[in-house]
N, CA, C and O of each residue as an XYZ file, in Angstrom:
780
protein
N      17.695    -38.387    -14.204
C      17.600    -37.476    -15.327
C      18.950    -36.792    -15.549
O      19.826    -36.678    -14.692
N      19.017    -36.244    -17.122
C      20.343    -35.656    -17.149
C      19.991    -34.378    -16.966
O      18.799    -34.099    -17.101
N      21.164    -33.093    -16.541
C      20.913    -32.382    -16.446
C      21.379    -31.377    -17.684
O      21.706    -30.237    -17.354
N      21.415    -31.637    -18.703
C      21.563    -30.816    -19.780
C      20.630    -29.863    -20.184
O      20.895    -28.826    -20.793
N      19.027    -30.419    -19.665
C      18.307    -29.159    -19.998
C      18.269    -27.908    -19.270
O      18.299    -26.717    -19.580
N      18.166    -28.833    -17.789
C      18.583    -27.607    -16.653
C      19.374    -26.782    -16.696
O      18.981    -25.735    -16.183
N      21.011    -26.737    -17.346
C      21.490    -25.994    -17.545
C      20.948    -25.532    -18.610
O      21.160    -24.342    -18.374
N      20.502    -25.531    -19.437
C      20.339    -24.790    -20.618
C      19.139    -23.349    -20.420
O      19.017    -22.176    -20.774
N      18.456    -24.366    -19.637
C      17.153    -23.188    -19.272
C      17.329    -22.194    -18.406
O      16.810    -21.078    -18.357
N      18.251    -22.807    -17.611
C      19.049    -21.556    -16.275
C      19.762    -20.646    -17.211
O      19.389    -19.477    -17.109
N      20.724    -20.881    -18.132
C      21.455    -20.152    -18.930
C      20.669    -18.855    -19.884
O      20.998    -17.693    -20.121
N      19.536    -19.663    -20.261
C      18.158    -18.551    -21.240
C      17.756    -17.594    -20.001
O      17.730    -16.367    -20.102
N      17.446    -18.300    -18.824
C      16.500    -17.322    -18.206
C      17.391    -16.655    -17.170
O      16.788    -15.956    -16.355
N      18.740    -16.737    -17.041
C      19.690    -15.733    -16.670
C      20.032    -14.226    -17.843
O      20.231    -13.027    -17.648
N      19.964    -15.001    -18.909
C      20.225    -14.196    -20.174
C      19.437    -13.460    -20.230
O      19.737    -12.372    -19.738
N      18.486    -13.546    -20.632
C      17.186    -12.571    -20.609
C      16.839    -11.710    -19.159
O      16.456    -10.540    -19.142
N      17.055    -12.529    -18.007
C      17.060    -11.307    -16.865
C      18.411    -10.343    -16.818
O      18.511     -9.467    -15.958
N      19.251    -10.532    -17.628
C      20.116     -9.251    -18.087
C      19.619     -8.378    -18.419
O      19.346     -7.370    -17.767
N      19.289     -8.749    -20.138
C      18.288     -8.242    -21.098
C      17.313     -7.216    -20.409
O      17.205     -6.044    -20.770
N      16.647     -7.769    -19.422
C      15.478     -7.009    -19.440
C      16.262     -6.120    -18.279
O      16.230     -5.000    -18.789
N      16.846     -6.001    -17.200
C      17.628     -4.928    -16.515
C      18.031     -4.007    -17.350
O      17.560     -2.887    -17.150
N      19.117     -4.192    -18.661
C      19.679     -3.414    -19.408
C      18.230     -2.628    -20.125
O      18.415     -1.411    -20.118
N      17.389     -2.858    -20.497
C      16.244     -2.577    -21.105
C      15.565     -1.066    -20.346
O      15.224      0.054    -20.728
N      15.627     -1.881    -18.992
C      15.146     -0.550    -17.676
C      15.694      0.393    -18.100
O      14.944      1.369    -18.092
N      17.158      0.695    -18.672
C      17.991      2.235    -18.553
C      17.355      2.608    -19.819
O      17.185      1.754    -20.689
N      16.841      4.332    -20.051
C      16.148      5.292    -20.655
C      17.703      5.614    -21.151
O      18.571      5.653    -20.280
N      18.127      5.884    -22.776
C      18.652      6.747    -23.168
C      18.509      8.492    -22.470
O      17.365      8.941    -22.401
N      19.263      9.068    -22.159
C      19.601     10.198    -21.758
C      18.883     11.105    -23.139
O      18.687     10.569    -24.230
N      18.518     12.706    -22.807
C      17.719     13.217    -23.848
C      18.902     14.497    -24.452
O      18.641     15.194    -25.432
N      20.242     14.621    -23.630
C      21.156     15.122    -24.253
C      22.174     14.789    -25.066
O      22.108     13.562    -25.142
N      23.212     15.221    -25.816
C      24.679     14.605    -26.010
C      25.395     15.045    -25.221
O      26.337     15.382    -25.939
N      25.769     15.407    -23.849
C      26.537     15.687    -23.347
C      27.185     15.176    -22.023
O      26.612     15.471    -20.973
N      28.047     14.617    -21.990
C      28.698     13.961    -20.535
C      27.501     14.345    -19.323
O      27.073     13.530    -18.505
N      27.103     15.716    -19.421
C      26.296     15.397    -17.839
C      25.060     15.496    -17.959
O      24.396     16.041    -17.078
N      24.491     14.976    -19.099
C      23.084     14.707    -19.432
C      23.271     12.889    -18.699
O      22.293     12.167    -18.504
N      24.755     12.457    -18.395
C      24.508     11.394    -18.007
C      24.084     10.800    -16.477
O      23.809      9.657    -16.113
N      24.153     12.110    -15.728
C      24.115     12.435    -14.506
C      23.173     11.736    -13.870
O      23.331     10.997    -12.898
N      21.726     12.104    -14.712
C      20.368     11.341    -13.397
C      20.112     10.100    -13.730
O      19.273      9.505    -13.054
N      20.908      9.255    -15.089
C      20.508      7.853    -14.491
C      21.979      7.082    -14.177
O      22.133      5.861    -14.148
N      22.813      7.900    -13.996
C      24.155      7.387    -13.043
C      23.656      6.528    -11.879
O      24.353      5.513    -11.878
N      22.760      6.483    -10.890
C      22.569      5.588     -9.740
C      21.754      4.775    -10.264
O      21.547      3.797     -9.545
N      21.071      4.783    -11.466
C      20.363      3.487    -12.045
C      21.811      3.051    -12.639
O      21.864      1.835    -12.822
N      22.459      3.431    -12.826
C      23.428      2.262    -13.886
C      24.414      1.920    -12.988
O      25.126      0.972    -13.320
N      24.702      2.622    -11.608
C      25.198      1.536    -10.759
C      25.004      0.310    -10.066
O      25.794     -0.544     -9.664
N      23.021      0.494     -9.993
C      22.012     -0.483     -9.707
C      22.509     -1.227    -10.439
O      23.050     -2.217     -9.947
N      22.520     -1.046    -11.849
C      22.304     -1.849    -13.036
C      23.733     -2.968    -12.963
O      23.678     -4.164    -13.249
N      24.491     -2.512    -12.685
C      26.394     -2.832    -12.435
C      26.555     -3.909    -11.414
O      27.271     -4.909    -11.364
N      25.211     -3.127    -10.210
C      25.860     -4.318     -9.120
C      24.612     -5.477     -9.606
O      25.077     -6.614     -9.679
N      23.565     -5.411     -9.844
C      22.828     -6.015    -10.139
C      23.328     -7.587    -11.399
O      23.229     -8.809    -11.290
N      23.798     -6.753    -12.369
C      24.566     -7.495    -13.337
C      25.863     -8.842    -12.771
O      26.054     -9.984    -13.189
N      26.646     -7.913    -11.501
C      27.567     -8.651    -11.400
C      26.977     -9.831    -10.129
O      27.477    -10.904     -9.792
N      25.947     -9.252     -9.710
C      25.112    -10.328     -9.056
C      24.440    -11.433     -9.851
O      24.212    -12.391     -9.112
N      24.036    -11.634    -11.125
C      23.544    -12.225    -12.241
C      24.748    -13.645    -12.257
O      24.722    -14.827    -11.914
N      25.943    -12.504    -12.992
C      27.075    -12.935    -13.338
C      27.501    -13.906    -11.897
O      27.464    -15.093    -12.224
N      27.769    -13.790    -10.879
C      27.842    -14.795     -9.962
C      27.105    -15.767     -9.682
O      27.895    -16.672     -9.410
N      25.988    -16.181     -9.569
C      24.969    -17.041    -10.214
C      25.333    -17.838    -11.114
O      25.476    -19.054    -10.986
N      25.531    -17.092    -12.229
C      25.501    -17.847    -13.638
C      26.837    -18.550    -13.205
O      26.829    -19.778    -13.289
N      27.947    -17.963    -12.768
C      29.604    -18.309    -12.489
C      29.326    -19.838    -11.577
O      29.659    -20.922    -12.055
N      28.650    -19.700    -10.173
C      28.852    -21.003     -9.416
C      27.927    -21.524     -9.525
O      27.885    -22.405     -8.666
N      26.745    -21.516    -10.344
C      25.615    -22.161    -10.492
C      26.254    -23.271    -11.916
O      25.953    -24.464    -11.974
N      27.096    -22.616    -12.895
C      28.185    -23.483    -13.984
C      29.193    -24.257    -12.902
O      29.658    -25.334    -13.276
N      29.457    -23.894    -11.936
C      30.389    -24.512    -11.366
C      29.615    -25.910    -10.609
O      30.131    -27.027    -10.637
N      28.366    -25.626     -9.980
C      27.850    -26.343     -9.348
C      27.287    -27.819    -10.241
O      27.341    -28.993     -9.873
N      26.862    -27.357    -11.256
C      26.985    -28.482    -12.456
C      28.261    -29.184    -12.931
O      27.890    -30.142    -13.609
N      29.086    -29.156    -12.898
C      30.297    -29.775    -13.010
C      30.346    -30.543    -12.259
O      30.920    -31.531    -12.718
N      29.964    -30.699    -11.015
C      29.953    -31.717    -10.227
C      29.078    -32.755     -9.734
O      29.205    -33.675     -8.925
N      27.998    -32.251    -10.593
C      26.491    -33.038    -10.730
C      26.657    -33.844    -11.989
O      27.103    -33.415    -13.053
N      26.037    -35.665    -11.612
C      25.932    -36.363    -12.572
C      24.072    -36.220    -12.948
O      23.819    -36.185    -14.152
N      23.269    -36.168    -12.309
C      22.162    -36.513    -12.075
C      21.077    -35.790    -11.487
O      21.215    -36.010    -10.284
N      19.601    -34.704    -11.711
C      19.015    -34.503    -11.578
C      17.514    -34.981    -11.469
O      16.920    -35.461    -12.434
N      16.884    -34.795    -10.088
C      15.675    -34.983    -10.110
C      14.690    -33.977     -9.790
O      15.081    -32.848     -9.493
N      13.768    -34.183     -9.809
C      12.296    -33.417     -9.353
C      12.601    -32.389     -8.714
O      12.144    -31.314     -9.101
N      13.599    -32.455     -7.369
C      13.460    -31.837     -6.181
C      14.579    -30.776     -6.855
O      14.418    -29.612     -7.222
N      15.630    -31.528     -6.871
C      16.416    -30.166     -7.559
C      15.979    -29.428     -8.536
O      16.306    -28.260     -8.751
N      14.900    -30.372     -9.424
C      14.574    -28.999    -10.817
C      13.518    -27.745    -10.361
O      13.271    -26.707    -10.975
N      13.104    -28.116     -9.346
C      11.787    -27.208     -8.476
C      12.798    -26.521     -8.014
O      12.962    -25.444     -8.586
N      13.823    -26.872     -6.841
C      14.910    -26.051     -6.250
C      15.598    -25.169     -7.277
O      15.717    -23.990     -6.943
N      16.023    -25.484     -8.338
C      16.192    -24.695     -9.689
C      15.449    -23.704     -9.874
O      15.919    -22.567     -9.823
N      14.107    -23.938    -10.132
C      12.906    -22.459    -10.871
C      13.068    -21.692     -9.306
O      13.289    -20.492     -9.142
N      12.904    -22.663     -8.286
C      12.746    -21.746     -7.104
C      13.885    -20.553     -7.109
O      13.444    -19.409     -7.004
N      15.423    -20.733     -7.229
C      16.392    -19.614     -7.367
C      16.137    -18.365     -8.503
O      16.314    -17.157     -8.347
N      15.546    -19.272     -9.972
C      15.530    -18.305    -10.571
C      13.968    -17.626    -10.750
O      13.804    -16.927    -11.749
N      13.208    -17.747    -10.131
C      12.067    -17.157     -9.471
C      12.654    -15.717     -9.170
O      12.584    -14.686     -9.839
N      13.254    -15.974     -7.953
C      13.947    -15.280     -7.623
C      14.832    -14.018     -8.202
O      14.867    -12.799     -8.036
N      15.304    -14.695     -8.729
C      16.695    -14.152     -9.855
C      15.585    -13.279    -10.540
O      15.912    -12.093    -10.573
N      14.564    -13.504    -11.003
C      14.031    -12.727    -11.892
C      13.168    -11.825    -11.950
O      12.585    -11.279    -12.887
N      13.122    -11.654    -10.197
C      12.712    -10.579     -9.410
C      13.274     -9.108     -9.688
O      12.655     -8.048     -9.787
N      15.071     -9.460     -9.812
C      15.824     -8.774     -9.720
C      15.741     -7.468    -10.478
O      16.125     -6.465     -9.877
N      15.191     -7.315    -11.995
C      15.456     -6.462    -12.475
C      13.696     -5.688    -11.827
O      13.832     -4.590    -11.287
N      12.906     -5.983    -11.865
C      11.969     -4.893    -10.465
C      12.435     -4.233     -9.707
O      12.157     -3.041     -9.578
N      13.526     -5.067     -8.803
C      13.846     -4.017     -7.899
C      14.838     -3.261     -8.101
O      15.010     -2.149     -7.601
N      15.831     -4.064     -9.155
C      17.108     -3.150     -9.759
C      16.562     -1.660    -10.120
O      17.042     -0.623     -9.663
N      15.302     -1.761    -11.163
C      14.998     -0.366    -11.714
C      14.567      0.580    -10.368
O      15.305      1.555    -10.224
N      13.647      0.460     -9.514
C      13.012      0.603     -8.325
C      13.843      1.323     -7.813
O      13.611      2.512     -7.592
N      15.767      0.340     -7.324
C      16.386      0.812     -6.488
C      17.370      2.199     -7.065
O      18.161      2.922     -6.459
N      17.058      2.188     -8.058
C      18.075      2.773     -9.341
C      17.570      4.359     -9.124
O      18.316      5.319     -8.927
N      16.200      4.380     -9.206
C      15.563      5.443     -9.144
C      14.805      6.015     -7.941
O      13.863      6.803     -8.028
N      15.369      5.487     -6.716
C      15.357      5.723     -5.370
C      15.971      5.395     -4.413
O      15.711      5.211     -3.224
N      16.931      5.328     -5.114
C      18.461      4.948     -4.239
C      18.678      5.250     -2.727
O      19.322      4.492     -2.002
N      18.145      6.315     -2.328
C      18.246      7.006     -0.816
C      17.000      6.743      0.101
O      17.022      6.914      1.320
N      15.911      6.310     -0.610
C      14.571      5.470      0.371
C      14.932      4.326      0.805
O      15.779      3.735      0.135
N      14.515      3.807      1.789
C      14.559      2.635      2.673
C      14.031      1.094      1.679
O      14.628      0.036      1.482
N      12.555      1.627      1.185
C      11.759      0.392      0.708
C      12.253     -0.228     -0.102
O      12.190     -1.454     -0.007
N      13.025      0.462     -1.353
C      13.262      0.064     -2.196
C      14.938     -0.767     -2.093
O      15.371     -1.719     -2.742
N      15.424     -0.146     -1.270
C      16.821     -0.786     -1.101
C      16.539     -2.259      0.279
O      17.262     -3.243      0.429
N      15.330     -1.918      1.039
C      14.768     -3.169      1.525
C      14.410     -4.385      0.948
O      14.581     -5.531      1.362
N      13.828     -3.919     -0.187
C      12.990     -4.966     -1.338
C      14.518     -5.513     -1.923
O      14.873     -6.665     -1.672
N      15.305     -4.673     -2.650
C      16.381     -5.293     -3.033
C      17.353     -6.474     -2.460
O      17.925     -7.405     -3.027
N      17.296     -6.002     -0.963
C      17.744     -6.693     -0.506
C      17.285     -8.353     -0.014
O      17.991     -9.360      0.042
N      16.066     -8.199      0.252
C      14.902     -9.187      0.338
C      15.340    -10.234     -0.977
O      15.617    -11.434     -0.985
N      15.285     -9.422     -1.846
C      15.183    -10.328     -2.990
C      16.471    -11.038     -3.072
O      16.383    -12.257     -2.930
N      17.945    -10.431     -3.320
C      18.997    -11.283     -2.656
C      18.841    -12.207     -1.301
O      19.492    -13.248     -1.216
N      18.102    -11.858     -0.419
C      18.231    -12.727      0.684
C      17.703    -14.128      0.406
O      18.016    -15.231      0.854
N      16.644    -13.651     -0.631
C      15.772    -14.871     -0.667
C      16.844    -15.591     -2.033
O      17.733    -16.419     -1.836
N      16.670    -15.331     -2.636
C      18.051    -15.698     -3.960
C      19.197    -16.818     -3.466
O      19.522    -17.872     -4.014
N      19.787    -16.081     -1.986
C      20.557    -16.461     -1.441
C      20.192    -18.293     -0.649
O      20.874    -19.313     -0.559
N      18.763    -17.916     -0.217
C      17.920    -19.125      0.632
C      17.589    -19.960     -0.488
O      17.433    -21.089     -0.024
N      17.340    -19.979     -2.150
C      17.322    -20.381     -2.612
C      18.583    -20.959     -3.192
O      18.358    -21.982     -3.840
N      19.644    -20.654     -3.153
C      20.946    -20.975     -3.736
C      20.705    -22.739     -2.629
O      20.611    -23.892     -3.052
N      20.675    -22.172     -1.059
C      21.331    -23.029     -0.161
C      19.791    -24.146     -0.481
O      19.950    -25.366     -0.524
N      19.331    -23.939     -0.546
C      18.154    -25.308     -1.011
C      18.171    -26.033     -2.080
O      17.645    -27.142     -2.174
N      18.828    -25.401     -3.025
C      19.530    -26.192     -4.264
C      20.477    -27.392     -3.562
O      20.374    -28.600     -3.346
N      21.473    -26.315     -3.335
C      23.000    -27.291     -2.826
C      22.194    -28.110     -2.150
O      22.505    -29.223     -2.574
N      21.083    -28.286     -1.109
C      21.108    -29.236     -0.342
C      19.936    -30.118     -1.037
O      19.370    -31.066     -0.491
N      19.741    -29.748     -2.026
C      18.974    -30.503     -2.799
C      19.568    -31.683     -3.894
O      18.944    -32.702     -4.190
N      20.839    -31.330     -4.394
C      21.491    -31.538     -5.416
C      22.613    -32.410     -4.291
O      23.416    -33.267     -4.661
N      22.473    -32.067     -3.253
C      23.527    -33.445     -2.146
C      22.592    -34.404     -1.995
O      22.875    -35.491     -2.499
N      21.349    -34.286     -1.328
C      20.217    -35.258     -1.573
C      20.284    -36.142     -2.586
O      20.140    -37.312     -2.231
N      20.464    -35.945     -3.793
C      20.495    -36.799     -4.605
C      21.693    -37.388     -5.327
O      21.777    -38.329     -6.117
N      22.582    -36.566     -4.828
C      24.044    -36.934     -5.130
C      24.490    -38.058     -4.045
O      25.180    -39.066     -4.194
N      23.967    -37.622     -3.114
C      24.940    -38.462     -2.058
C      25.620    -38.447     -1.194
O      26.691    -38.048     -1.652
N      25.745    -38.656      0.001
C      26.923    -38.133      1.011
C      27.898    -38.030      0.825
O      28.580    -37.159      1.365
N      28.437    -39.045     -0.179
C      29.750    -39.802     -0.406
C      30.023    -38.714     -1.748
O      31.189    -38.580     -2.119
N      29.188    -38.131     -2.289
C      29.657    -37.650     -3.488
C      30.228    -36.188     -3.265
O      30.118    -35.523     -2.235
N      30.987    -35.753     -4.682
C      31.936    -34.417     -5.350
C      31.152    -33.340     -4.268
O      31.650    -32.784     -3.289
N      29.669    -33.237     -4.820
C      29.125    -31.926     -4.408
C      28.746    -32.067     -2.455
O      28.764    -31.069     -1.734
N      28.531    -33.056     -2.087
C      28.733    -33.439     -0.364
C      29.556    -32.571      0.044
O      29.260    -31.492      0.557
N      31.393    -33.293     -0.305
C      31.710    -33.046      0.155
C      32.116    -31.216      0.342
O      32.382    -30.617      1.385
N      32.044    -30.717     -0.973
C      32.127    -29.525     -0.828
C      31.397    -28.087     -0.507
O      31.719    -26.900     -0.476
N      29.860    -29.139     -0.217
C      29.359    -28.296      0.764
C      29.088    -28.451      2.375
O      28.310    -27.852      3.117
N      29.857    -29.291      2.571
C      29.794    -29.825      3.905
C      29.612    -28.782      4.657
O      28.642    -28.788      5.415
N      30.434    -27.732      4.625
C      30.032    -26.297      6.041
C      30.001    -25.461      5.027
O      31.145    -25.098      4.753
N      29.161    -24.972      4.316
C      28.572    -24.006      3.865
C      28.615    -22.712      4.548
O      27.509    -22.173      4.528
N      29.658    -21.928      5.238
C      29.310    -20.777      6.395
C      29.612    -19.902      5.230
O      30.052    -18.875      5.749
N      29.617    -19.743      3.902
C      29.813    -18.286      3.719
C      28.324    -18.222      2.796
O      28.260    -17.123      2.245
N      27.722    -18.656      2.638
C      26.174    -18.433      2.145
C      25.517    -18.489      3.275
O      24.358    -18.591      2.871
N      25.464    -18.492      4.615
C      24.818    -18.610      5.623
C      25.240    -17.297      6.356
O      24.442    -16.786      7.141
N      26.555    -16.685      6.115
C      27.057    -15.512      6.426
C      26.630    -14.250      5.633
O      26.486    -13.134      6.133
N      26.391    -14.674      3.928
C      25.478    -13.938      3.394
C      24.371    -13.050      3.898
O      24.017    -11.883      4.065
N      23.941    -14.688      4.082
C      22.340    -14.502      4.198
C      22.306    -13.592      5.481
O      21.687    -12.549      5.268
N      22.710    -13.687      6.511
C      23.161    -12.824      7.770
C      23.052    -11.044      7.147
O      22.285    -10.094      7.301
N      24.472    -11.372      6.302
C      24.610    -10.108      5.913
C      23.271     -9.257      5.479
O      22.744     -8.258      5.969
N      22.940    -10.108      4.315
C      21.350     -9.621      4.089
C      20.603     -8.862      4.538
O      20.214     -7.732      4.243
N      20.302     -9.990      5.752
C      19.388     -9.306      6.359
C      19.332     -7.768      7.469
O      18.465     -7.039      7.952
N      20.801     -7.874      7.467
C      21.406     -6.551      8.368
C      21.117     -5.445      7.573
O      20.569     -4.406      7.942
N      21.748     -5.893      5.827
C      21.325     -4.915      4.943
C      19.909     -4.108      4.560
O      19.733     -2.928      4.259
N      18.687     -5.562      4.734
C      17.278     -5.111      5.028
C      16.966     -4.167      6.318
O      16.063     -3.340      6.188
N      17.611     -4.239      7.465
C      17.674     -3.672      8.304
C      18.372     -2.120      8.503
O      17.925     -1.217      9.209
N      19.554     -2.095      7.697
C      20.190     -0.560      7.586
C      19.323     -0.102      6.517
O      19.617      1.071      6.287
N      18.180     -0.586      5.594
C      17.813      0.318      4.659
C      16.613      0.965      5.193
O      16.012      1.636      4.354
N      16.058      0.940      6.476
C      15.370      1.385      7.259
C      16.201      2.692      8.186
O      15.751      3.573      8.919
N      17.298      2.415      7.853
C      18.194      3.434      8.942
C      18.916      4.583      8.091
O      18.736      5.801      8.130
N      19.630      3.955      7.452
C      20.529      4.767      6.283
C      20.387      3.701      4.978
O      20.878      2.572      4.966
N      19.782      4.174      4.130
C      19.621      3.310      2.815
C      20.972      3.069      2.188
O      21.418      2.101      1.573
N      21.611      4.495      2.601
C      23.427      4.076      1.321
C      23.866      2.681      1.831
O      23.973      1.710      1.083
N      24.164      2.652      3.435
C      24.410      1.696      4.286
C      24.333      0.163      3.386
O      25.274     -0.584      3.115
N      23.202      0.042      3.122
C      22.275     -1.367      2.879
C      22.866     -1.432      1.303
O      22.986     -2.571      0.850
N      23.202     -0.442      0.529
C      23.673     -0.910     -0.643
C      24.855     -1.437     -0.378
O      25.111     -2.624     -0.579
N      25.841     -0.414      0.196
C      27.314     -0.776      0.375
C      27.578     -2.193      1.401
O      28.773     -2.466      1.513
N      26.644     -3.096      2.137
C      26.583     -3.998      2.463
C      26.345     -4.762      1.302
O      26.972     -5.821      1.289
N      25.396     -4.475      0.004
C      25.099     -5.292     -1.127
C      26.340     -5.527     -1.943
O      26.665     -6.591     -2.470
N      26.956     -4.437     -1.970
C      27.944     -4.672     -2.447
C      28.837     -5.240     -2.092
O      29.471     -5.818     -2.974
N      29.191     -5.328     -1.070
C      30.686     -5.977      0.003
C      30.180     -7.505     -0.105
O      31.038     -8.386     -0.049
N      28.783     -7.867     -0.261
C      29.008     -9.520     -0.419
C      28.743     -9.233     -1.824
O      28.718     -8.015     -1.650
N      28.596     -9.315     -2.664
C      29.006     -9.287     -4.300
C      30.367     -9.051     -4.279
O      30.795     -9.589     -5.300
N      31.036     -8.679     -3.838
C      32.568     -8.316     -3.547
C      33.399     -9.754     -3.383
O      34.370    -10.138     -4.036
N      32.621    -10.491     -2.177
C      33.365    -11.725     -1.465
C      32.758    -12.656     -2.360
O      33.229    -13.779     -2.183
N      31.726    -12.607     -3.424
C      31.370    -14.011     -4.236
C      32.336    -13.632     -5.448
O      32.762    -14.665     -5.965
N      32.861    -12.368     -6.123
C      33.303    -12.229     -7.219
C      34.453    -13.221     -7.978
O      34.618    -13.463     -9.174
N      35.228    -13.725     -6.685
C      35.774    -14.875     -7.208
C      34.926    -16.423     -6.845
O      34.696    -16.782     -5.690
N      34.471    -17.350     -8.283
C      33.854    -18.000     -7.641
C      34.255    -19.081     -7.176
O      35.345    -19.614     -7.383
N      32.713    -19.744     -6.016
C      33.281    -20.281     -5.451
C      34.218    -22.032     -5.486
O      33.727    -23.090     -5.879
N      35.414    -21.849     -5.027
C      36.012    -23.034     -5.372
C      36.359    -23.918     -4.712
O      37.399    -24.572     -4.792
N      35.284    -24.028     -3.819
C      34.923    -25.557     -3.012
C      34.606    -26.659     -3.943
O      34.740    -27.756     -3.400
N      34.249    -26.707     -5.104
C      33.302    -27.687     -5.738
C      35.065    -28.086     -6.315
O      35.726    -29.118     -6.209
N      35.397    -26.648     -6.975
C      36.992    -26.908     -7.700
C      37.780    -28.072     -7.101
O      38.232    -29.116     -7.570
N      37.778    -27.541     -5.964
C      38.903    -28.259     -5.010
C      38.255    -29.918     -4.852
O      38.895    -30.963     -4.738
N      37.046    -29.752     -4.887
C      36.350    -30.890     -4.554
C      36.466    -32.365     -5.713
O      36.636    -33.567     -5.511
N      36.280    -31.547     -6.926
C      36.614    -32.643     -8.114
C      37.702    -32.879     -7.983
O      37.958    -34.058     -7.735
N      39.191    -31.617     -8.112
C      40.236    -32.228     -8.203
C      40.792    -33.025     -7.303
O      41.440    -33.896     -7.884
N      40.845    -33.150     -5.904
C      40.652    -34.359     -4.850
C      40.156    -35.646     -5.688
O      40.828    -36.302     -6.483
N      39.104    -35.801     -5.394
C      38.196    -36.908     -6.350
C      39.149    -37.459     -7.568
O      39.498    -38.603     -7.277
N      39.539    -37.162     -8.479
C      40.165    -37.173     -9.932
C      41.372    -37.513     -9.302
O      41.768    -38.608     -9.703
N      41.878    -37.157     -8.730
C      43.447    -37.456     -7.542
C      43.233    -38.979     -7.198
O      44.071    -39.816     -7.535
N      42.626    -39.154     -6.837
C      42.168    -40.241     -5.633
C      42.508    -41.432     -6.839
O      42.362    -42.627     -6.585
């Protein structure tokens, strides 16, 4: 199968889980700079949340570039990430408006972790059918920084039981290390195209 629809449908249903995050934030009931005050930690939710979207959308475009061919397993591995993904704006609003509780910065994190377990079941879904020998193989051959993630994650689920700020500023520091994306696949075509 080609994968033109797959991207297309990942692209709608990334779009719209923007949409509906941005949707969560309540206009403020003043005009004044610090009427902007109490949903300031929702719109940082909203910020890291977004640029978590935006990375997705970034190596999930990248990860197609190097795919000729989709089947079954990857298009299930597909809904399975954005299942996921579209969790996000629940807990975005959730975490926005209880920023300093445990549960909610737990759940957040959960939901990246799992996001994350879904990313790595793709890739190894989309090598499955690619091939050993092929673009996307080789450039996920050691995968340690989505496996280091996922680590991270779960430490983060773990400090939001201890100190909740903790577990964000871990959310953030890997949104930090994906912001440039990733360019294993990059390196991987241009090799290939070399050859």
């Amino acid at each position: 199968m080609k994968k033109n629809r797959l991207e297309a449908f990942s692209d709608g249903v990334l779009a719209i889980i923007i949409t509906i995050m941005i949707l969560e934030m309540k206009v403020p009931l003043g005009d004044h700079l610090a009427d902007l005050a109490p949903i300031l930690p929702k719109f940082i939710t909203y910020v890291l949340s977004y640029i978590y979207i935006g990375i997705y959308w970034n190596n999930h475009h990248h990860l197609w570039q190097a795919v000729q061919h989709v089947n079954g397993s990857v298009l299930w591995a597909n809904l399975h990430l954005l299942f996921w993904l579209s969790l996000l704006p629940l807990a975005t609003g959730w975490m926005g408006e209880n920023y300093h509780s445990s549960i909610p910065n737990a759940l957040y994190g959960f939901i990246l972790l799992m996001a994350s377990v879904a990313w790595w079941i793709l890739a190894k879904a989309v090598v499955k059918e690619e091939g050993e020998l092929s673009q996307i193989s080789k450039a996920y051959k050691r995968d340690i920084k989505t496996k280091l993630s996922m680590l991270a994650y779960a430490i983060g689920i773990i400090l939001a039981f201890i100190q909740p700020i903790l577990s964000i500023l871990i959310y953030a520091a890997i949104a930090a290390s994906w912001f440039i994306p990733d360019k294993r696949i990059e390196r991987s075509i241009v090799k290939t195209d070399n050859q």
